[in-house]
C-alpha positions in Angstrom: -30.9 30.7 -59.7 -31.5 30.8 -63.8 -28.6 29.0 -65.3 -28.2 31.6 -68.1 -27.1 34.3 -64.9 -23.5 35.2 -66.1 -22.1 34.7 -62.7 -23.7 31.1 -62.3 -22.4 29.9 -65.2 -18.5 31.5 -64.2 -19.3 29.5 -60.7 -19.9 26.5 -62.7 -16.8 27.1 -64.9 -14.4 27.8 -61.9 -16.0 24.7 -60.3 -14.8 22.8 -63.0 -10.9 24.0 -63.1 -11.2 23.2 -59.5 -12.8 19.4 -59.7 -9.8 19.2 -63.0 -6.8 21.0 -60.9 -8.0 18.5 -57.7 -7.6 15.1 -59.5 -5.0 16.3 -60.8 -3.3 16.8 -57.3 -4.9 13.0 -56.4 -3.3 11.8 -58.8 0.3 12.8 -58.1 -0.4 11.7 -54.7 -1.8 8.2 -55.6 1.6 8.1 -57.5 3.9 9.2 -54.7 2.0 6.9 -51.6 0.8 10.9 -50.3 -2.3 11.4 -48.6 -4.5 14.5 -49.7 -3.6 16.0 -46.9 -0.3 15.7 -47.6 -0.4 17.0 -50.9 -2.2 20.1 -49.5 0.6 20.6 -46.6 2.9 20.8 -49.0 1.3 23.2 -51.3 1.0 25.3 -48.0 4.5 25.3 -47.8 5.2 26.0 -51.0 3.0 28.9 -50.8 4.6 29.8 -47.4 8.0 29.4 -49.2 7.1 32.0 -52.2 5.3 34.7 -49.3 8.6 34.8 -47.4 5.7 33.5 -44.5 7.3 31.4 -41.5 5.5 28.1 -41.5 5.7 26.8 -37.9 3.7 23.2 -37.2 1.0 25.4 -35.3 0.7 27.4 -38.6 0.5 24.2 -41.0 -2.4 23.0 -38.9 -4.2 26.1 -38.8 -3.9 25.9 -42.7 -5.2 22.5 -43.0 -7.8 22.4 -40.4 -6.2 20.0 -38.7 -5.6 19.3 -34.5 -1.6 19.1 -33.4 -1.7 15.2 -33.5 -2.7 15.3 -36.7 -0.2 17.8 -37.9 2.3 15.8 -36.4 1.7 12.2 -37.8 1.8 14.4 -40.8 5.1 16.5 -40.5 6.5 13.0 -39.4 4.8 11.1 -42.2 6.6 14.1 -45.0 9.6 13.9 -43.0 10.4 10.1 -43.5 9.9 10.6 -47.4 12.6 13.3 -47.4 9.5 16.3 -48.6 10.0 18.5 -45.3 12.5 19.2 -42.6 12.3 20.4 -39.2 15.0 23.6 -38.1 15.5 25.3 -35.2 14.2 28.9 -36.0 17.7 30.8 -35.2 15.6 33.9 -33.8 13.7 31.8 -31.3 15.4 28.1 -30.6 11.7 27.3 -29.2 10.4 27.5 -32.4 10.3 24.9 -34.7 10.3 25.5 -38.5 8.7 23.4 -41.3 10.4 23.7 -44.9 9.9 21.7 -48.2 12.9 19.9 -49.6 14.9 20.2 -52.7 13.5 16.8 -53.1 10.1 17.8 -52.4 10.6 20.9 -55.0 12.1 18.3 -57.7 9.3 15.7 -57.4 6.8 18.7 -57.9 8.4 19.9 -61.1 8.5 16.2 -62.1 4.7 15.8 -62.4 3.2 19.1 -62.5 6.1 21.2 -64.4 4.1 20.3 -68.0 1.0 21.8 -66.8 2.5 24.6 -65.6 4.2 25.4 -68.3 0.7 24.9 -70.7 -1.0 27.0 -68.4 1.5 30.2 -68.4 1.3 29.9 -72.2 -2.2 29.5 -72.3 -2.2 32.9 -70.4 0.2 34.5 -72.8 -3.2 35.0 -75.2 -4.4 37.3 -72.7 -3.2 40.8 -72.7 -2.1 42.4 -69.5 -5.6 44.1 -69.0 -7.5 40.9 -68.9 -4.3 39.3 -66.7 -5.1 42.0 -64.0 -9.3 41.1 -64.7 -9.1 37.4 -64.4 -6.2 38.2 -61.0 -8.9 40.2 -59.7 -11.8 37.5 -60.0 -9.3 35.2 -59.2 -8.6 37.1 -55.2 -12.3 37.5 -54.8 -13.0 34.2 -55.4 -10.7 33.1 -53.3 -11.8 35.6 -50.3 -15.3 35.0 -50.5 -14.6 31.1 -50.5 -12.3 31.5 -47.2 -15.2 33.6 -45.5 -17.9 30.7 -46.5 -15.8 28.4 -45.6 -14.9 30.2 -42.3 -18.7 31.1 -42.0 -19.7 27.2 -42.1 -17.0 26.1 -39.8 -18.1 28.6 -37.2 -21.8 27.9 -37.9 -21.0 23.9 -37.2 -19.1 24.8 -34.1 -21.9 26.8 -32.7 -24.2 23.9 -32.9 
């Protein structure tokens, strides 16, 4: 591809933000003893959380790629550092529910609050025109990274 191609360079630009936001994540898990997995089961939840989405331990590990041992450990591991808790779903008492914590919520705040703050600011330059542009980009980016994504996990099963 020639590096001047507008798109190329925007792939190279959203690569960047990505490489920035993901040591950003490492580092507030090197700070809190969490695993990257960890960090990335509780930004599911979060996300389940704000989607009003009912995150069971069968959904988290669908989420993370991860088998049901694995999901677990990990459930267990949040668990014992106060970041999640396990209910009985009152509609189905077979059904087990994963939450975050107030504690979970506060730590969050703690260490990323400052960024998120800069970041809503930064977008305050942008009118609501290029807001609905860049949320656009933003959802197709994301959908054609979940079908690669799905696209090469298939591919490696099939081989």
């Amino acid at each position: 591809m020639d590096e001047r191609d507008p798109g190329l360079q925007m792939v190279h630009l959203l690569r960047a933000v990505t490489v920035e936001l993901d040591l950003f994540a490492a580092e507030f898990g090197d700070r809190n003893g969490l695993h990257p997995t960890d960090v990335r089961a509780l930004i599911q939840l979060l996300e389940a959380g704000r989607a009003d989405t009912t995150a069971t331990p069968g959904w988290l590990g669908r989420q993370l790629g991860v088998n049901s041992a694995s999901t677990t450990a990990l459930i267990d591991r949040l668990e014992r550092l106060g970041l999640v808790r396990r209910e009985r779903d009152t509609r189905d008492r077979r059904r087990v529910l994963v939450t975050v914590t107030d504690q979970a919520t506060a730590l969050g705040w703690s260490f990323f609050g400052t960024l998120i703050n800069e970041m809503v600011a930064a977008m305050r330059s942008f009118d609501e025109k290029d807001l609905a542009t860049v949320r656009r980009f933003l959802l197709a980016m994301r959908d054609v990274t979940a079908a690669g994504r799905r696209t090469q996990r298939d591919g490696a099963a099939g081989r």
